[in-house]
C-alpha positions in Angstrom: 33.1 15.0 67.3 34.0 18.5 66.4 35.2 17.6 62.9 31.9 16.1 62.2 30.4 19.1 63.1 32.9 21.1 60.7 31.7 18.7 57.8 28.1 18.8 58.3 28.3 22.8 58.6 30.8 22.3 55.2 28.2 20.6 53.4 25.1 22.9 54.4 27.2 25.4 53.3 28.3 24.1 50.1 24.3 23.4 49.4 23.8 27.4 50.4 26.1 28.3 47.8 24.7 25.9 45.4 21.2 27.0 45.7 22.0 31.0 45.8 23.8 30.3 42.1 22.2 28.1 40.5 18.9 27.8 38.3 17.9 24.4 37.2 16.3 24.9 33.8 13.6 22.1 33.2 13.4 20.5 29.4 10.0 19.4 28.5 9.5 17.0 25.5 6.2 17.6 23.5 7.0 17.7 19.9 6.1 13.8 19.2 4.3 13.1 22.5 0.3 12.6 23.0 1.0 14.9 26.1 3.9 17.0 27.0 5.9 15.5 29.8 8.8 16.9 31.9 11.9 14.9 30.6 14.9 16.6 32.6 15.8 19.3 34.9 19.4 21.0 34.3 21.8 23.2 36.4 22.4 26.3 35.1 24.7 28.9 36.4 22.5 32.3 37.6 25.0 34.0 35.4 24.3 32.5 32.2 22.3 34.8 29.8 19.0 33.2 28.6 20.3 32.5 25.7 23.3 30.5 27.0 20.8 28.6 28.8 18.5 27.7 25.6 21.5 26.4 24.1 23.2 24.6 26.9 19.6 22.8 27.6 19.4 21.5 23.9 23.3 20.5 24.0 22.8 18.6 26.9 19.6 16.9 25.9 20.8 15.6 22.5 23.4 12.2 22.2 25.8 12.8 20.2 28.0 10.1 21.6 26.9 8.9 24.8 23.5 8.9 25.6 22.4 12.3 26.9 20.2 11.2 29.9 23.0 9.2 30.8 25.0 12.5 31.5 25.8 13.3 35.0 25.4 17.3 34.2 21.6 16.2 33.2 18.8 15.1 35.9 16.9 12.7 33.9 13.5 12.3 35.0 11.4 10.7 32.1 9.4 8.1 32.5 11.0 5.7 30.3 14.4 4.0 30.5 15.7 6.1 27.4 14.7 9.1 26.0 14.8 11.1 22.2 16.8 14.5 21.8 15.2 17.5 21.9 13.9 18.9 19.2 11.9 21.3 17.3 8.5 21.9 19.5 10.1 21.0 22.5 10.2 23.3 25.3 12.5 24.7 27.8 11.5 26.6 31.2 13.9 28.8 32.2 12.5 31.0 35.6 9.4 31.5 34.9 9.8 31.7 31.1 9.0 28.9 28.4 10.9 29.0 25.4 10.0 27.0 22.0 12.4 25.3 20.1 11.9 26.5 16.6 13.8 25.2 13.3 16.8 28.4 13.9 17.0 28.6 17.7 13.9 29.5 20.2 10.6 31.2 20.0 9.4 32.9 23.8 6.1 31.7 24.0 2.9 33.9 24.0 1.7 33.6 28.0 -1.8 34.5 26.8 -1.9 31.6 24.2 -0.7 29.4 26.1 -3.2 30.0 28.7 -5.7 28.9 26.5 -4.1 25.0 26.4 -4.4 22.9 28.7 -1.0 22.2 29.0 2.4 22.8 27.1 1.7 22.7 23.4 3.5 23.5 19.8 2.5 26.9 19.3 0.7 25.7 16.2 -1.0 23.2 17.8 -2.7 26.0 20.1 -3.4 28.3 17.4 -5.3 25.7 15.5 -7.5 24.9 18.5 -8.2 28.5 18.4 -9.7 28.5 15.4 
C-alpha cells in the first residue's frame, strides 16, 4: 500500500508541475464559418514568448502530412470529425489576449471593437457593421 500512495502523490505532483508551466492557448476558427467556434486548445510552455506561441498554434493546426487534429500535441475539440487549417481570420487566445491571423503573421485585436460583436469576428467584418 505505501507505493500506491507514492504514485498517487507522483502523479498529483506531476499535474502541479504541469499546470504551474503550462498555458493552453485555444485556436478558434472563424474565417469561413457562419459563427466562430472553438476548434482546439494547445499546451504551450509559460516560457514561450507570444510570438512563439502565434506560431506554434498555426503549425500545429495546419496538415501538412498527417492530419493536424489527429496530433497528440493538439486537443481537438471541433464539432466535426475533421477539421480545415487555420487560416487567415482565424483567431488564437493566448491569456487573455486574441490575436488575428492576418496574410504576414498576426494582428492583436482591438478589445474595444471587438466588444462591439457579438462574438469573435474578422476584424473587417466588425468594422463594416460599424458603419
Amino acid at each position: 500500500m505505501p507505493n500506491q500512495k507514492v504514485k498517487e502523490m507522483n502523479k498529483k505532483t506531476k499535474a502541479l508541475i504541469k499546470t504551474l508551466t503550462t498555458d493552453n492557448v485555444a485556436v478558434i476558427h472563424s474565417a469561413f464559418e457562419d459563427k466562430p467556434r472553438t476548434v482546439a486548445f494547445i499546451p504551450m510552455d509559460k516560457s514561450m514568448t507570444v510570438d512563439e506561441k502565434l506560431e506554434r498554434a498555426f503549425m500545429l493546426t495546419n496538415t501538412i502530412g498527417d492530419a493536424w487534429y489527429t496530433s497528440d500535441q493538439v486537443n481537438y475539440i471541433g464539432p466535426e470529425k475533421s477539421c480545415r487549417s487555420t487560416a487567415v481570420g482565424d483567431f488564437v487566445l493566448v491569456g487573455k489576449t486574441k490575436y488575428e491571423c492576418v496574410e504576414a503573421g498576426w494582428k492583436q485585436v482591438d478589445e474595444r471593437i471587438v466588444g462591439l460583436a457579438t462574438s469573435f469576428q474578422p476584424l473587417e467584418r466588425v468594422l463594416d457593421e460599424v458603419k
